[in-house]
N, C-alpha and C positions, 0 to 999 in steps of 0.2 A: 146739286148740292151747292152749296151757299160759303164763300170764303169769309172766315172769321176775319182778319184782318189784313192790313195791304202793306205792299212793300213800301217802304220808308228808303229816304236819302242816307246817307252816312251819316249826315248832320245831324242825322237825330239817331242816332242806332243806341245810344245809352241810356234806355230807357231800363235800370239793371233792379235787379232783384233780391232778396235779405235772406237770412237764412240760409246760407249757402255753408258746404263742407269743409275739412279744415283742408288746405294749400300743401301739397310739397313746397320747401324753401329751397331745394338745392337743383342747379339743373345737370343734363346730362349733357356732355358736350361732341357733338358731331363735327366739328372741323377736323379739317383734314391738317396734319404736320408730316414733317421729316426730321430727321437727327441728321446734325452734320458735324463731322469728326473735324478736329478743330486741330488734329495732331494734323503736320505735313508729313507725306509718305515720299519720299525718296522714288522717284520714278516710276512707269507705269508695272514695271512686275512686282515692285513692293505694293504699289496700290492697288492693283490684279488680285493678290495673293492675299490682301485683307479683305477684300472682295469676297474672295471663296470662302473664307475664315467666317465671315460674319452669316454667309448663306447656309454652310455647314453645320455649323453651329447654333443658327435662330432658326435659319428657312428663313429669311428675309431679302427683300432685293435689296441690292447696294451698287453703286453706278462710281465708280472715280470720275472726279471733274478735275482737270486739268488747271494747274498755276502759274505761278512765275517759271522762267527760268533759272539752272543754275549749273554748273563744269561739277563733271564728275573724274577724278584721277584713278589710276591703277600703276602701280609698280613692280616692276619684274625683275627679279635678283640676277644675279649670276650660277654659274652652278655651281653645285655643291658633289663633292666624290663619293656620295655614299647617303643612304637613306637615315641611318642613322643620324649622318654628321648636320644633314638639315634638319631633323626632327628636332635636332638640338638646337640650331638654329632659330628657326620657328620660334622655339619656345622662350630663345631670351629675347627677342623679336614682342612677341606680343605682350610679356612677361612689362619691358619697360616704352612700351608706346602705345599698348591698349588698342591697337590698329588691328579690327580683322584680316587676317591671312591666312593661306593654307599652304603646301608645296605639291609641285608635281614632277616627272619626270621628264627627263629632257634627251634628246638622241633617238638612236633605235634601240631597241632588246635583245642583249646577250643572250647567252647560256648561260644556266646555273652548272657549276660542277661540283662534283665531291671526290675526295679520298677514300678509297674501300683497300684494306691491307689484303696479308697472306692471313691464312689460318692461324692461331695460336691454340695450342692446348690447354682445355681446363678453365671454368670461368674465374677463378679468382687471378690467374696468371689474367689474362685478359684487361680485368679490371685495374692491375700494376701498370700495365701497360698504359690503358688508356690516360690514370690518374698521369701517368709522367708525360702524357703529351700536349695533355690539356696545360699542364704547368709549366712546362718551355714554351709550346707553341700560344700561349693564351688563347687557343680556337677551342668550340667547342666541339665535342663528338659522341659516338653511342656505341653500342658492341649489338653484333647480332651474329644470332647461331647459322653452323656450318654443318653440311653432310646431314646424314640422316639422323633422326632420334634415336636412340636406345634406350633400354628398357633399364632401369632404377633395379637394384638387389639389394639384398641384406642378409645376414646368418642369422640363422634360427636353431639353438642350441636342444639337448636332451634336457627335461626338467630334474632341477637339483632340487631335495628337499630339504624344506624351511628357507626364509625370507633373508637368516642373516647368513645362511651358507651360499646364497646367489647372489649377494650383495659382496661379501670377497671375492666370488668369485667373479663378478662383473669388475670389482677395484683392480683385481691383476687383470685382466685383460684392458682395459685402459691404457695402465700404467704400461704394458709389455709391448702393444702392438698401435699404442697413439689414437685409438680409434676410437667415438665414442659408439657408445650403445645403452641398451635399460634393458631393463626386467620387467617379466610381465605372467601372473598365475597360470598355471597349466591345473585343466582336470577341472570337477566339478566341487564348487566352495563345499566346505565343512562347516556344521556349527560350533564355534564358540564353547567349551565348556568348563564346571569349576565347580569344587567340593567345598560344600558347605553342610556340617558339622549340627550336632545337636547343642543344644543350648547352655552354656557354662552361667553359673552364679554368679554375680561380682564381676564389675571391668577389672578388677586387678586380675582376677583367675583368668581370663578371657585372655589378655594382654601376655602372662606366661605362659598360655598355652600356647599364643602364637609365637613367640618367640623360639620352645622348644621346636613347633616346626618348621619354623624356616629355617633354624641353624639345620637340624636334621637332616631335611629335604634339600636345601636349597633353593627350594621356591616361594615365592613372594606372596603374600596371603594380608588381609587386614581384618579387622573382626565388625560386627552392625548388629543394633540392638536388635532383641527378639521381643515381639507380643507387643501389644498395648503399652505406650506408655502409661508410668504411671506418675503421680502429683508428689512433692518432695512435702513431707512436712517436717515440724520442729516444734518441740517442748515449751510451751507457755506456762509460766508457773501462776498460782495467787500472789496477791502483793504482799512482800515483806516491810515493817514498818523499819526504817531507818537505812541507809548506805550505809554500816559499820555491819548490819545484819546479814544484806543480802549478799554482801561481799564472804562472809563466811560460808553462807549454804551455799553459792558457789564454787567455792573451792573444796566443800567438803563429795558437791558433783562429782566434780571432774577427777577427784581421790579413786574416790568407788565405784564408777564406770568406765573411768576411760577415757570419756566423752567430752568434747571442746563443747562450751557454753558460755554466754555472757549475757549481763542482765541490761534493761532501759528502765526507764522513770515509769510509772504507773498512774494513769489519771492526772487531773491541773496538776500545775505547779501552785508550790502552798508557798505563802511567804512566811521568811524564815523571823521569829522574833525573839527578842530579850526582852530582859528586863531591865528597865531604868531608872534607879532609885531618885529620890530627893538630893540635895546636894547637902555632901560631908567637908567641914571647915577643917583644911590641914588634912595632907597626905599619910600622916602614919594612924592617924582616925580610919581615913579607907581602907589603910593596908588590913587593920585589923578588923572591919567588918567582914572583908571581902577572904581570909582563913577561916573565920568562924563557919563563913556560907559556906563552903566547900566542904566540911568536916562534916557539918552533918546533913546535908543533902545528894553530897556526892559530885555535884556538877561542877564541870571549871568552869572557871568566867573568873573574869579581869578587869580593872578597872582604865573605863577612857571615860573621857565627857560625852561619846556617844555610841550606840552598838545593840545591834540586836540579835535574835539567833534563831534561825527554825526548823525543826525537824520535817525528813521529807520522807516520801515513799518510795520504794524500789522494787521493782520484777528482774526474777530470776528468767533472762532466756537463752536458749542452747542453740548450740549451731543445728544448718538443716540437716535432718535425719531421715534416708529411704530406709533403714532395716528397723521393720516391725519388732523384731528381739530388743534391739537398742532403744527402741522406744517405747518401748513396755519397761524395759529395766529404767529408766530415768524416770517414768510416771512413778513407780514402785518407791521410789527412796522420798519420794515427797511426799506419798501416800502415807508413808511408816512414819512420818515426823509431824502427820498429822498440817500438813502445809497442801494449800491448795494448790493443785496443777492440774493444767487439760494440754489434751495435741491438737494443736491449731494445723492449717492448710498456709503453706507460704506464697502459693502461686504461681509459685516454677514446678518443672517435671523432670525426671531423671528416671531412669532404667535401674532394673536389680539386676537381671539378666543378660548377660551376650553369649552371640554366637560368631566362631571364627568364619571368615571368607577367603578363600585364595584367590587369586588374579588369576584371569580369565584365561584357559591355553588351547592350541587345538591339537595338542600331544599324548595322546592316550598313557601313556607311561609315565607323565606327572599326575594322570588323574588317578592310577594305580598306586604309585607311590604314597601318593596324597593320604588316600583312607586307610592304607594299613598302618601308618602313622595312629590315624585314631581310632580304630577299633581294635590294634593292637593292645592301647590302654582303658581298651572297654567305652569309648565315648563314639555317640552314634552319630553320622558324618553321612552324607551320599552327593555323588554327581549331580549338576543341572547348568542345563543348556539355557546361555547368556538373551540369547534373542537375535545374537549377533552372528553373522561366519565371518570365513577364512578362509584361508588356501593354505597347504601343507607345502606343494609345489610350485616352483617358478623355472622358466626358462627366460633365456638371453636374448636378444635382438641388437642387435647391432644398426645404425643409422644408415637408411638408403645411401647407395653409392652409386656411380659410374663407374669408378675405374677398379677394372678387373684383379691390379694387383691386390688391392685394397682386400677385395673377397680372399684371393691366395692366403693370405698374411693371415687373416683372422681363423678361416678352416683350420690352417698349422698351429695355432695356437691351442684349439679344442683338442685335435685329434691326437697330436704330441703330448695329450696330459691323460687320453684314452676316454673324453667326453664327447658325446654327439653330437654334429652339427651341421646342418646342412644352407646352401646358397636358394633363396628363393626369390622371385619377381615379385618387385612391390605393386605393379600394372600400372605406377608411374612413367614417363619418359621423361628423356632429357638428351641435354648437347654435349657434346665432350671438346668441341672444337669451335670457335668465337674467331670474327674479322672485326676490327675496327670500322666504324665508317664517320667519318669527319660531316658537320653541318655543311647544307647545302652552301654554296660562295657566289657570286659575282667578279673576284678580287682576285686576279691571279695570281697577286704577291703571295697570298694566302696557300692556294694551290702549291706553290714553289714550296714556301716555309714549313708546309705539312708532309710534301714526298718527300727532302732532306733531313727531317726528322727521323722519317723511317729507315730511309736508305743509310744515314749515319751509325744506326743502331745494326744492319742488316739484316734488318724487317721487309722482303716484299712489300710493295704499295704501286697502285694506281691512278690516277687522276678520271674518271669519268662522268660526261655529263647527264645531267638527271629528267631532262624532258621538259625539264621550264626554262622560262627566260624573265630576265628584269633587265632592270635598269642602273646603271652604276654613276648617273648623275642626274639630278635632284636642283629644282630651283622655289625661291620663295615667291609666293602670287599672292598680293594682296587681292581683298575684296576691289571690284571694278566700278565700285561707286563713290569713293573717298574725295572728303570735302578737303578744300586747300588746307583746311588748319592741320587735317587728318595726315594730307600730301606731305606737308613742310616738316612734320614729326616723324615718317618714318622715311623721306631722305636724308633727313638730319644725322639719324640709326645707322641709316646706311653709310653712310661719310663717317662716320666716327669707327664704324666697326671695317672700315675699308672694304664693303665688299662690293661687287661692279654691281650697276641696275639700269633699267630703263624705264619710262613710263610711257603711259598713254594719257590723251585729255580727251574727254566727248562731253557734248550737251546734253542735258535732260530736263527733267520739269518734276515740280512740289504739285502734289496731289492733294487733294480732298476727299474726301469719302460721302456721298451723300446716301444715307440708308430711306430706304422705302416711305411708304405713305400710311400713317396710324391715325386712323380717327377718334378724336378724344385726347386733350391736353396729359388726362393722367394714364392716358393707356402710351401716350408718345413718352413721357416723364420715368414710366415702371422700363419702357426698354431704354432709354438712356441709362438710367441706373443700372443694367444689364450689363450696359455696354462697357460701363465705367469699373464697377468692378469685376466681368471677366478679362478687361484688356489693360486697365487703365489708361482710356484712352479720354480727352477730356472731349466734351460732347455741349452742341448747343444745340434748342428746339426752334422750328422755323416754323408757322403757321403757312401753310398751303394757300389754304381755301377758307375762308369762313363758313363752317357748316351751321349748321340749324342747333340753338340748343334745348333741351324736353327736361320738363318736369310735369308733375302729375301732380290732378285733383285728386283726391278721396273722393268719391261718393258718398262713401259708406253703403253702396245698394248691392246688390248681384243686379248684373244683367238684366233679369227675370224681373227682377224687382222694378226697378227702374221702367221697365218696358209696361207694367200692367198699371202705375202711376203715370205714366203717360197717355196710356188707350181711357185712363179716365175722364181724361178731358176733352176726347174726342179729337186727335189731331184728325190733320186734313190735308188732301193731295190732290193734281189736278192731272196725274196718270190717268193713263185707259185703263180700261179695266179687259178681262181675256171671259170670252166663251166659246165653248166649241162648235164648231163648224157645222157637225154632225146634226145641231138644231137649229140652224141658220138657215133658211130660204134667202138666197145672197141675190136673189134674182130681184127681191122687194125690201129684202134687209130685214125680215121678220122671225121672229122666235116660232119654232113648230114645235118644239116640247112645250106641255103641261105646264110644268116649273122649270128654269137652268138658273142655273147658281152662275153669277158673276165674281172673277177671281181677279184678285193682283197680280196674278203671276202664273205664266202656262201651263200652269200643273195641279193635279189635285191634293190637296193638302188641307188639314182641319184649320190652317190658319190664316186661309188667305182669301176666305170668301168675303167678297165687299159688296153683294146687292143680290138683288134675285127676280129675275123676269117672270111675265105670267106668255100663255100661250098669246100671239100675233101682233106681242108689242115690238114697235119698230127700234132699232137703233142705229148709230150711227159708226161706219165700219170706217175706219181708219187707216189698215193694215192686217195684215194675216202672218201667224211667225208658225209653222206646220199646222197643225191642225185646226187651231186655233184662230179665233179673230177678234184685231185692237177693237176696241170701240169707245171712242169721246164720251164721256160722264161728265164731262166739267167739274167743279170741286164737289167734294165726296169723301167719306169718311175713310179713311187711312186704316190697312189692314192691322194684323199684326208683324205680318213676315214684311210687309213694306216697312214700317215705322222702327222693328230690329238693324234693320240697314243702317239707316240715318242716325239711330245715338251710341252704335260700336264702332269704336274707332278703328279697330283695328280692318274695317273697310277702306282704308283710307289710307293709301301710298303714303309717302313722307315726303318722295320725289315727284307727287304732283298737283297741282293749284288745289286743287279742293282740300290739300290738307292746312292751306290758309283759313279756314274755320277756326283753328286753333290756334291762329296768330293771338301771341298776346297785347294790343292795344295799348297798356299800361308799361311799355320797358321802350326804353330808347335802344333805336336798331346801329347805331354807329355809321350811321352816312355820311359822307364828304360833303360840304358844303358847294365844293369846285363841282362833283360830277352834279348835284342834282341839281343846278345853272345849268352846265352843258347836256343835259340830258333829258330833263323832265320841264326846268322852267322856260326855258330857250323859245322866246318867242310867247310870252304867256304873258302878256300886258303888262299890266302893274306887277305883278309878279314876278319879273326878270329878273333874275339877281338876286334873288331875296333867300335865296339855299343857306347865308348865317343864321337868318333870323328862324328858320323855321327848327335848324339845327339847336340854337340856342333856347327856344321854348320844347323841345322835346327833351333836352336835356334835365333844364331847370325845374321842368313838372312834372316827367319820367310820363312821357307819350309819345307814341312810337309815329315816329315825324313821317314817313310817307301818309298814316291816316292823318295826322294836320293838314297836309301839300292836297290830299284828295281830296277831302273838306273843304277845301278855299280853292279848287280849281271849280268842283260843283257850286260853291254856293255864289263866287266871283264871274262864273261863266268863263273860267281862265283869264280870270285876269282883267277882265273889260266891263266889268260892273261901274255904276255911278258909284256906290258904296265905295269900291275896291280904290277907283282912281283918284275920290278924295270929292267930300262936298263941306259946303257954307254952312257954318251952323253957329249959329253967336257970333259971328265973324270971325271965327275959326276954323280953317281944314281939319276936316277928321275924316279918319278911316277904319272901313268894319270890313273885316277879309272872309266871317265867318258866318256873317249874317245875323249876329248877334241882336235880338229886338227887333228888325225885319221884319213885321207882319204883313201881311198880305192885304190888311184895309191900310196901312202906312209905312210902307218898306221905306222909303228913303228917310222919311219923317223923323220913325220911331228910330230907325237902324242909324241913322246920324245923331240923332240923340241919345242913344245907348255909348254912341264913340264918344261923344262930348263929356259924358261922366264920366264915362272907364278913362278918361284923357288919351284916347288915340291920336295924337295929331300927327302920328308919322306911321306907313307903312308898317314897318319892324315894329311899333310897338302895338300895331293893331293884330299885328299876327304872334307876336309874346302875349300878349293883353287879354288876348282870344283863349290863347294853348291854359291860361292861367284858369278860365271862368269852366272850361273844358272839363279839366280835370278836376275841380273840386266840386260842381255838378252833377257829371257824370261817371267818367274812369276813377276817381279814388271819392267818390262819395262816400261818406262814415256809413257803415252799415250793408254798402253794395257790394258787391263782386262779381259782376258780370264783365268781363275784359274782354274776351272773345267772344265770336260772332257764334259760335258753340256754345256756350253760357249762355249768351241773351234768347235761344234759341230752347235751350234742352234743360233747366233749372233742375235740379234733381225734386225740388216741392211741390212739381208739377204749377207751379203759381207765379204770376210776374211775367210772363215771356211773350219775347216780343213780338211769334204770331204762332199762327196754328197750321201755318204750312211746311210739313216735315222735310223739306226741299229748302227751307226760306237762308239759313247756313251756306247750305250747297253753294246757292245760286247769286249771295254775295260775295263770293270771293274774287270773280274778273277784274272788276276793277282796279282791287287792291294787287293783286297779280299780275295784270298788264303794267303797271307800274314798275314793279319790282322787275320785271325783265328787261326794261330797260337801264338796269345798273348791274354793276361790279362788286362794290364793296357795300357790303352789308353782313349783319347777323341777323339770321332770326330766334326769334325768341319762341315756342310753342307751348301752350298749358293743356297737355293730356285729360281726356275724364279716365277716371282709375275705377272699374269695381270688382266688388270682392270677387 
């Protein structure tokens, strides 16, 4: 098989191609940072201790680095008599110096002891007692029970009946024996009952019949409507014409019935008018029209200069009426005078009918009483049960007690009046007998002032210790890291407040905090900001490492896609190719099967067959990998499953040379001008030194200055070309670093004369001059985009590329890789292919 096209120098690699996909613009960034805490920490256990904070916290490593030096102070008080007396201390202590401190105790541990008295009887004596010791002695103390419990009693009387005969009888016993107690139902409740009466006429009749029964009776009773309500109504008359009329049939109403009524207006109101003559000259002219009028029409009227008059309408109406009698007899008298009337609905409701209720009893002999009241006088009445009970009976209890005389007193009280009553166990207990016992001390004085309390009164008492021990002197400890300003401020406190002290001085050292290693400016950026506000602590970002930074092509392909656009143009490889063993006579190198498929790859698979032998053709064995044998093809058509390798990138480390395919050509890498003199030109003819110039055209034209330096080491022979070192041309030195017009029938010729135009007459501008024709040529040609040796290689148009060997990528990266190993500082730039 036959290679399309041959490997090319560097100088010529931009031979790029149109039509290309659209670019990511942002890249991703792979350098490595650290965060370093910019707060100083106060010594290594403060900085130890942010340490663990930050790893607890994130999971991150974090390392203290050591600072400056600087004197840490601590001050030790004098003692103080009592824990209280320092806590108080302390507190005006910190209160006006803002100085960390705390106190601790000083000496050895006493005993605590307490006061325990004799018995007293009774807890409320108990309680006297204690209240009076607490306020002489200002100490404080508690009561606790003595001897054995005893069981709680109470009297439990014979039931009296009714609720207000065990209520006296509960008020004398009170009042007689001091004692309190209650009352509570004896026996099973009763219901509730109460006579209620057949149904009387009229709330007046209703209202005197109860009345006859309570005086009677004595019992309390009220009366509640019976049946349905019913609707009130009231006499609407026709309309009477004039108020001088209706006012009469009114009154003539209320004559002949009885009956209260009063009339309203009837329909609009009419307006009222007169009449208004022409005007009469002189007043006794009027007087005498205005007698005449009146004689013989009857009507008054008077004379003004203005007045009118009008007659109006009136209805007759009566108050509200529930008795049907009463409102028939007032239809009737309007009817006989020939006037119209009807009975209208007023809208309220009222009762004809009631019936009496007595209040509720549960006394059989009020409810006796009750009905022969009304069926004495023939009115029908019967018992019924409220809903409610009762209890007839109650007995006495008297309040749990202890003390026995208490039970004596109260029996004598029952039994002396000849009512029943007996002592029962409430299955309460309780104490009858109480010791003081004073809070636990340290303070003997205390001790002392609380037994001559007792002993003054002739109270038994004791002094015993309780099993613990403290401490009765107490000093102030500042924090053990205070700065001189912190020092000066609370000796000051101390001299003003006179109390004694001492200090200590030691050396220590200001910390830094340097947090772990994040790759990616904005993944180092989001934990700073983490950092800042969980601690507020303020943080700066430090570059490490220069890592690599990736951005991505589009395709626009899948994989698949890409891959069958490529097998169309038949790429090409100069692999072996594999067949098996099993038809090889290795003895002569010959094929014994029929047909054998030749593969790419040691395996069987639909995709990787690349030729096909016939029976006793020879080949050429190379090596054996199991079963299998290499065999030399020379160039040959590129499978499928070989050619998938070469354009997914994700074959391809990031951490090794072949991922320089995807170096992008087109970005400036940030090289040092110093190291790449001392590192790559050192020793490189005309080229010595020249690390600015190459620095400042890779800059100025955005091309990645190691492919300039490679370019002009290949095409100068390092530096020692006639080109490189400077020729005669017009009688002017010029120089071409790039090879720039160099042809091969007149390399010095033409290539001196290309320097002559482009005006190279110096080194540096032959290598800026060069970088310039470079990149407007090839790397940023309008219309091209092939920047990486990946691009110029794998076009996704399948068209333009720069050979057909699927390797040709691969196999130029050494160069440019050997290079780069020999430096320090750099960025790389890489342009991923991306498919869908």
């Amino acid at each position: 098989m036959k290679r399309i096209a041959s490997i090319l120098t560097l100088a010529s690699l931009f031979i790029l191609s149109v039509a290309y996909p659209n670019f990511a613009r942002a890249y991703t960034d792979y350098s490595t940072y650290n965060l370093e805490i910019q707060n100083h920490f106060l010594g290594s256990k403060e900085a130890q201790s942010a340490v663990e904070k930050i790893k607890n916290d994130f999971g991150w490593n974090a390392t203290a680095k050591k600072g400056a030096s600087y004197e840490n102070y601590q001050i030790l008080s004098g003692g103080f008599s009592s824990e209280e007396r320092v806590k108080s201390a302390l507190q005006d202590f910190k209160k006006n110096t803002g100085v960390a401190a705390s106190y601790q105790p000083m000496g050895s541990a006493v005993d605590y002891q307490r006061i325990v008295t004799s018995a007293f009887t009774g807890e409320d004596r108990i309680k006297n007692v204690l209240e009076m010791y607490q306020q002489e002695t200002g100490q404080k103390a508690s009561y606790k029970p003595e001897g054995t419990a005893k069981s709680y009693q109470r009297i439990v009387t014979s039931a009296f009946t009714g609720e207000d005969r065990v209520k006296s009888v509960l008020e004398m016993y009170q009042q007689e024996t001091g004692q309190k107690a209650s009352y509570k139902p004896e026996g099973t409740a009763k219901s509730y009952q109460r006579i209620v009466t057949s149904a009387f006429t009229g709330e007046d009749r209703a209202k005197n019949v109860l009345e006859m029964y309570q005086q009677e009776t004595g019992q309390k009773a009220s009366y509640e409507p019976d049946g349905p309500a019913k609707s009130y109504q009231r006499i609407v008359t026709s309309a009477f014409t004039g108020e001088d009329r209706v006012k009469n049939v009114l009154e003539m109403y209320q004559q002949e019935t009885g009956q209260k009524a009063s009339y309203e207006p009837d329909g609009p109101a009419k307006s009222y008018q007169r009449i208004v003559t022409s005007a009469f000259t002189g007043e006794d002219r009027v007087k005498n029209v205005l007698k005449d009028f009146k004689e013989k029409t009857g009507l008054e009227a008077s004379y003004e200069l203005v007045g009118e008059k009008e007659d109006s309408k009136y209805r007759i109406v009566t108050q509200s009426i529930l008795d049907e009698s009463k409102l028939n007899t007032g239809l009737k008298y309007f009817h006989d005078n020939n006037w119209g009337a009807t009975a209208q609905k007023t809208g309220e409701t009222g009762y004809e009918k009631f019936r009496i209720v007595t209040n509720p009893t549960l006394d059989d002999s009020e409810i006796k009483a009750g009905l022969k009241f009304f069926t004495d006088r023939g009115w029908g009445a019967s018992a019924q049960k409220t809903g409610e009970t009762g209890y007839e009976k109650f007995r006495i209890v008297t309040n749990p007690t202890l003390d026995d005389s208490e039970i004596k007193a109260g029996l004598k009280f029952f039994t002396d009046r000849g009512w029943g009553a007996s002592a029962q166990k409430t299955g309460e207990t309780g104490y009858e007998k109480f010791s003081i016992v004073t809070n636990p001390t340290l303070d003997d004085s205390e001790i002392k002032a609380g037994l001559k309390f007792f002993t003054d009164h002739g109270w038994g008492a004791t002094a015993q210790k309780t099993g613990e021990q403290g401490y009765n002197r107490y000093q102030i400890v500042t924090a053990s890291n205070l700065s001189i300003n912190e020092y000066k401020k609370a000796r000051d406190f101390f001299i003003q407040k006179k109390w004694s002290f001492t200090y200590t001085k030691t050396n220590d050292y200001y910390y830094k905090i340097i947090i772990g290693e994040f790759t990616g400016y904005d993944n180092a950026s989001s934990s700073a900001s983490k950092i800042r506000s969980k601690y507020g602590w303020d943080v700066s970002i430090n570059k490490v490492l220069n890592g690599p930074q990736i951005m991505y092509t589009d395709y626009g392909l899948t994989l698949s896609e890409m891959l069958q656009k490529q097998m169309s143009v038949n790429p090409q490889t100069d692999s072996p190719g594999y067949v098996s063993l099993s038809y090889i006579n290795t003895a002569n190198s010959t094929v014994t099967a029929d047909y054998l498929n030749v593969r790419s790859s040691p395996k069987v698979a639909s995709n990787n067959i690349v030729g096909l032998l016939e029976k006793g053709d020879k080949v050429s064995i190379v090596g054996t990998e199991g079963n299998w044998a290499k065999i030399n093809m020379g160039w040959r058509n590129a499978s499928e499953d070989e050619t998938v390798y070469y354009i997914n990138p994700n074959n391809f480390s990031m951490d090794s040379k072949y991922y320089f395919q995807f170096l992008k050509l087109s970005q400036y890498a940030g090289l040092s001008a110093s190291e790449i003199n001392s590192k790559i030109l050192k020793g490189k003819g005309i080229l010595e030194g020249k690390g600015a110039a190459f620095v400042e055209a890779s800059k100025k034209y955005n091309i990645n200055e190691l492919y300039l330096i490679s370019h002009a080491l290949l095409e100068t022979g390092n530096g020692t070309s006639q080109l490189a070192k400077g020729v005669k041309y017009n009688g002017k030195t010029v120089y071409n670093m790039y090879g720039y017009g160099a042809y091969d029938s007149c390399p010095l010729e033409c290539g001196s004369r290309t320097a002559y135009e482009q005006g190279w007459d110096t080194p540096e501008k032959a290598i800026i001059g060069g970088a310039e024709l470079i990149g407007k040529n090839y790397i940023h040609r309008s219309g091209f985009q092939q920047d990486t040796l990946f691009k110029m290689r794998w076009a996704p148009t399948a068209s333009h590329q720069y050979a057909t060997d699927i390797g040709w990528a691969y196999k130029q990266v050494n160069r440019m890789y050997s290079l780069y190993t020999l430096l320090d500082n750099y960025t790389l730039y890489y342009d991923i292919p991306k498919y869908k």
